[in-house]
C-alpha positions as CSV (number, residue, x, y, z in Angstrom):
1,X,-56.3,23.9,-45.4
2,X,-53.7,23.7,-42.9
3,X,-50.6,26.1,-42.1
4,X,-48.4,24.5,-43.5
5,X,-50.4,23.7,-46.5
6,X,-50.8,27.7,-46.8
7,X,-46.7,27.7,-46.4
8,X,-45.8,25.3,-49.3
9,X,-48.5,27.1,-51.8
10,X,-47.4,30.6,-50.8
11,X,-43.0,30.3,-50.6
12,X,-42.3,26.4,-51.2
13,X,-41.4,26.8,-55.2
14,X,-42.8,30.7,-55.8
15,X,-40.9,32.4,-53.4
16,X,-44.3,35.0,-52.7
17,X,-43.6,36.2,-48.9
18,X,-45.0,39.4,-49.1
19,X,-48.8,37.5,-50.5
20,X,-47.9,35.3,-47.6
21,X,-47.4,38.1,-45.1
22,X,-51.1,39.2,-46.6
23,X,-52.8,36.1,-45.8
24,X,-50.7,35.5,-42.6
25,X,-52.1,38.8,-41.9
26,X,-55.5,38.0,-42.6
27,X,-55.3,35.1,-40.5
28,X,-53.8,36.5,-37.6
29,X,-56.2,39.4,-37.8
30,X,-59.3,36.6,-37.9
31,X,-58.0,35.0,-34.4
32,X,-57.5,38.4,-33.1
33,X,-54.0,37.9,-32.3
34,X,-54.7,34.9,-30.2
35,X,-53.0,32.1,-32.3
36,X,-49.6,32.2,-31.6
37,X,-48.9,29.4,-34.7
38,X,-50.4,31.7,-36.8
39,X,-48.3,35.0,-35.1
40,X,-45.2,32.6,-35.6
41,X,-46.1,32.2,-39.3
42,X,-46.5,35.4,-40.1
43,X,-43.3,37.0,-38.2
44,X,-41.5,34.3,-40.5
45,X,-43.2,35.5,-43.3
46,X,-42.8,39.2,-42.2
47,X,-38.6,38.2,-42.2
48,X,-38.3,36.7,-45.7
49,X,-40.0,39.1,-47.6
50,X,-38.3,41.9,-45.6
51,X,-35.7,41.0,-43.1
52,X,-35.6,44.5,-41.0
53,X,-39.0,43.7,-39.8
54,X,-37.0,41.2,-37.6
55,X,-36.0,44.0,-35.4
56,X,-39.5,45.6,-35.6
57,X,-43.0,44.4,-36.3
58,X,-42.3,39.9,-36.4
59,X,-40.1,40.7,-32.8
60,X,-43.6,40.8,-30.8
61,X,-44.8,37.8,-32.6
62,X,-41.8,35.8,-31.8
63,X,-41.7,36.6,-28.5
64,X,-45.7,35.9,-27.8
65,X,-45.0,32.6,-29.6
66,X,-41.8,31.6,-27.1
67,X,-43.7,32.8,-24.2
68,X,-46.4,30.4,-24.7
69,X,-43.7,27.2,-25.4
């Protein structure tokens, strides 16, 4: 299963960003934080099912994930 196969299942027509955040999570914990994809994912998850974490928590994701483009 790909990311963006997890992405349609999780928000495409249910709307479920925090169960995405969770497997995001998961994920991101399983690579141990080496995947930036998988940190981009789950910042974006992080945002839509909570938008303050913008400015907290998904920030460092974001920022690993630019610094690598």
């Amino acid at each position: 299963m790909s990311i963006a196969d997890v992405r349609q299942f999780l928000t495409a027509e249910t709307n479920r960003w925090t169960e995405a955040t969770e497997v995001y999570r998961k994920a991101w914990d399983l690579t141990a934080g080496q995947d930036p994809a998988i940190g981009l994912e789950l910042a974006m998850a992080m945002t839509n099912a909570d938008a303050s974490t913008l400015t907290g928590e998904a920030a460092p994701l974001i920022e690993s994930a630019l610094a690598v483009s």
